[in-house]
MARGUTI-225559 format. One record per residue (C-alpha): residue in three letters; y, z, x. Coordinates in steps of 0.25 Angstrom, whole numbers, plus 2048, in hexadecimal, padded with zeros to 3 digits. Last residue first. Example, Ala and Ser with C-alpha at 12.3 -4.5 7.8 and 13.67 -1.06 7.14 Angstrom:
SER7FC81D837
ALA7EE81F831
This chain:
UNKE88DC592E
UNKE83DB8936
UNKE75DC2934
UNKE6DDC3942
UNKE69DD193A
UNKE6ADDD944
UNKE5DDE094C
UNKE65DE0958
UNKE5BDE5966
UNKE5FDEE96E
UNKE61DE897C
UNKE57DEA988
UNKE56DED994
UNKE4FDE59A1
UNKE53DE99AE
UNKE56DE09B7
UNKE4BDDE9C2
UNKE4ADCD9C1
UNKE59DCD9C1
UNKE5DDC69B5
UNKE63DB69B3
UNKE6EDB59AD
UNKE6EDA89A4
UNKE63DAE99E
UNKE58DA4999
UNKE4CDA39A4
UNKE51DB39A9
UNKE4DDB999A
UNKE3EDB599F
UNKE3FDB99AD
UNKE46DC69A8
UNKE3ADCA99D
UNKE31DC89AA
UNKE28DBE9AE
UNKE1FDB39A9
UNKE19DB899B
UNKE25DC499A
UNKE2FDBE98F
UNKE22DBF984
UNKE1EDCC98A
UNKE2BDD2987
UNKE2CDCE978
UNKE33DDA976
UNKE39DDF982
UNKE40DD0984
UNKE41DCF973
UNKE4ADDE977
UNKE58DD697B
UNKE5CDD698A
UNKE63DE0991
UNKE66DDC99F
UNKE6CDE39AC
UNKE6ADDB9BA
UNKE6CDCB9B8
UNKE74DCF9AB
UNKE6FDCC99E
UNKE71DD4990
UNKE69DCC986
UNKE6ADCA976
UNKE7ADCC975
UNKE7BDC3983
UNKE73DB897F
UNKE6EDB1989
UNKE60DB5987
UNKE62DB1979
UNKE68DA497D
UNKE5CDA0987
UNKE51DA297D
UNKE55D9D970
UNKE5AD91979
UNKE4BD8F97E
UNKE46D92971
UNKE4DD8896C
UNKE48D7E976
UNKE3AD81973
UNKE3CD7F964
UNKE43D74964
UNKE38D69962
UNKE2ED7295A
UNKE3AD76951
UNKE41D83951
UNKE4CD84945
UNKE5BD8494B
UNKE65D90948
UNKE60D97953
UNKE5DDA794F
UNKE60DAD95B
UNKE5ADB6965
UNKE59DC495C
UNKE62DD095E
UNKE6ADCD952
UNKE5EDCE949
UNKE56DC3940
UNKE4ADC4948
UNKE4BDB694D
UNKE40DAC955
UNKE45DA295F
UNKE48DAD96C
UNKE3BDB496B
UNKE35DA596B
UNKE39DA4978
UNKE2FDAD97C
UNKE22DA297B
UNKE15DA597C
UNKE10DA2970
UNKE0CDAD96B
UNKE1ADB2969
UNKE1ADA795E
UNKE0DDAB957
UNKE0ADB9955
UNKE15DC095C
UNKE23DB9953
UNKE1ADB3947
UNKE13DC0944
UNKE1EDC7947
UNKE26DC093C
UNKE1BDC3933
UNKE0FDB892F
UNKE08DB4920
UNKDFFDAA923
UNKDFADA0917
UNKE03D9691D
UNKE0CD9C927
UNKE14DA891E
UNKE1EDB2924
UNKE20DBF91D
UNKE16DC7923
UNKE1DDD5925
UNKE1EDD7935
UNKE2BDD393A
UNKE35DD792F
UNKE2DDE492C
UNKE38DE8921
UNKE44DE2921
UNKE50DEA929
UNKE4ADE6935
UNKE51DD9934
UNKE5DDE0934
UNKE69DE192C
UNKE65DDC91F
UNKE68DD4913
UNKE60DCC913
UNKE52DCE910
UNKE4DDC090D
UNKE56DBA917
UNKE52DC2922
UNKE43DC0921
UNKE46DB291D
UNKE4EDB192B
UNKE43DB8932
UNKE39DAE92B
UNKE41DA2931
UNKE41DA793F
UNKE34DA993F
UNKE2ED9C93A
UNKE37D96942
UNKE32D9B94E
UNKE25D97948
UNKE26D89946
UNKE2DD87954
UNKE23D8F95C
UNKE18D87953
UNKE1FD78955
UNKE22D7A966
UNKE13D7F966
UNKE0FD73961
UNKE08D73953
UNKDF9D6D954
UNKDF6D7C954
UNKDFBD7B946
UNKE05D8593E
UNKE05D8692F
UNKE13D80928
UNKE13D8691A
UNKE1AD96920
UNKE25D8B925
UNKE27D84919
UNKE2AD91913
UNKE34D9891D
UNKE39D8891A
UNKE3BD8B90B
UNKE40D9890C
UNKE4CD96915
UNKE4ED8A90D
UNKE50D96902
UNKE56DA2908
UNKE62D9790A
UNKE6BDA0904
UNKE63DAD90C
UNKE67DA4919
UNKE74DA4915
UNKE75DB3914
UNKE6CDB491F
UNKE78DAE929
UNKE6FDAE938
UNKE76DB1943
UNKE6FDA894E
UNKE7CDA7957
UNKE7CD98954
UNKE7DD9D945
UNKE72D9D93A
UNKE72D9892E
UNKE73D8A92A
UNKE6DD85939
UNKE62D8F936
UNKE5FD8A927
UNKE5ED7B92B
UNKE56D7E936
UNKE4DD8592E
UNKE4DD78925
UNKE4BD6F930
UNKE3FD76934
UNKE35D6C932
UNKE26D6D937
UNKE20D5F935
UNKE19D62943
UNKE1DD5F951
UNKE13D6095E
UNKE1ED5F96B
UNKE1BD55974
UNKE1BD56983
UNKE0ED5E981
UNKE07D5898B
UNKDFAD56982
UNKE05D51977
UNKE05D5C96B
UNKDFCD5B960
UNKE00D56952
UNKDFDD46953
UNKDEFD4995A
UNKDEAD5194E
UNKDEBD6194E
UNKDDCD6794C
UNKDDCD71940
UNKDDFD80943
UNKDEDD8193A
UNKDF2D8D940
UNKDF3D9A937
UNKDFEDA4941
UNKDFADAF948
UNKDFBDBF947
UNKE04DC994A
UNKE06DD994A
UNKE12DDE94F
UNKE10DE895D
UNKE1EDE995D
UNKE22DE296A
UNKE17DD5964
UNKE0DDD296A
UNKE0ADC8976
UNKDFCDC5979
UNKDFCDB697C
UNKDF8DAC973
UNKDF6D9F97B
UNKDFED92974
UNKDF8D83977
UNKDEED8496B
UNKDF9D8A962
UNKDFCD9795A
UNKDEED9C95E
UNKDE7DAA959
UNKDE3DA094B
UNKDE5DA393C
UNKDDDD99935
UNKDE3D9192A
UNKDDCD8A91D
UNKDDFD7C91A
């Protein structure tokens, strides 16, 4: 069955015209274009979520193995499993997104998708101190989606940032100290939104990613960013403001923290 690349992720999901803080070229995922049956679509009130056969035990396996409620990840051990880790980076590339896919299944899918090519990325040149370390981490096509081959910022600003959602800032890793968290929990089409949501609120509360007072902060360069993506319905504040358990005068200033590119390695 041949592919078509096609500008939609999903028939419910508008692309809107964000790109990417360093200008990094994208491009869109293969999506099956053959009609969905009745069976895979979501409920016309879409009180139900849309699931698929998509498994990702064996990912959740590997992260509750390896990674610590803190999200430092032990790439020592996850080099000894280089070989499960392998396996499910592969069944991922087999599994070829379908509009009949709810939106909850593709944000899932591909966060996962990310998060496990970042941790092969590491894995398969580890030792290292930084991801930067490796040559073009993010733009080198090393991701495969059927026939497709994809980079990290292809997945990140082609496809999930396009779907208008900012949490997903806070579910996907760059391997780096200054990163939200790595949760050590696989994303599932039922837990993905609430995931995100706790992503989300403990990386804004996290006082070695965010300094916030209600008059001076300095929060973590993904705000500067992805600004446009925190900016839809108000002001970086208004969006860091839904999570912070200090809430921010609207007129503080706005600085920023350098940003750790340091290995989130247990070492």
């Amino acid at each position: 069955m041949k592919l078509k690349i096609v500008l939609l992720i999903v028939l419910s999901v508008m692309l809107n015209s964000c790109f990417s803080a360093k200008g990094l070229p994208v491009k869109t995922v293969p999506i099956e274009t053959e009609t969905a049956t009745e069976t895979e679509t979501n409920s016309e009130n879409n009180n139900e979520v849309t699931t698929t056969d998509l498994d990702h035990s064996a990912w959740d396996d590997l992260l509750k193995k390896h990674v610590k409620d803190n999200g430092d990840v032990n790439y020592e051990a996850f080099k000894a499993d280089k070989n499960a880790l392998n396996d499910y980076v592969t069944y991922l590339s087999q599994q070829i997104p379908e509009k009949s896919w709810s939106v909850e299944e593709q944000l899932a899918y591909f966060i996962n998708v990310y998060n496990a090519n970042t941790i092969k990325l590491i894995v398969d040149n580890y030792p290292l101190k930084s991801i930067k370390d490796i040559s073009n981490p993010w733009l080198k096509n090393r991701i495969k989606i059927g026939e497709e081959d994809f980079s990290l910022a292809d997945i990140e600003n082609g496809i999930l940032r396009k779907m208008n959602e900012p949490r997903i800032h806070f579910a996907i890793n760059c391997a780096s100290i200054g990163c939200p968290k790595l949760l050590n929990e696989a994303y599932t089409a039922k837990n993905v939104m609430d995931l995100m949501e706790k992503a989300t609120e403990e990386f804004i509360n996290n006082t070695a990613k965010n300094e916030i007072k209600a008059n001076n902060i300095k929060i973590s360069e993904i705000f500067k960013w992805y600004k446009n993506d925190f900016t839809e319905n108000g002001s970086v504040i208004d969006y860091i403001n839904q999570y912070s358990k200090t809430k921010i005068n609207p007129e503080t200033e706005v600085n920023y923290l350098d940003y750790n590119w340091n290995l989130n390695d247990t070492k």
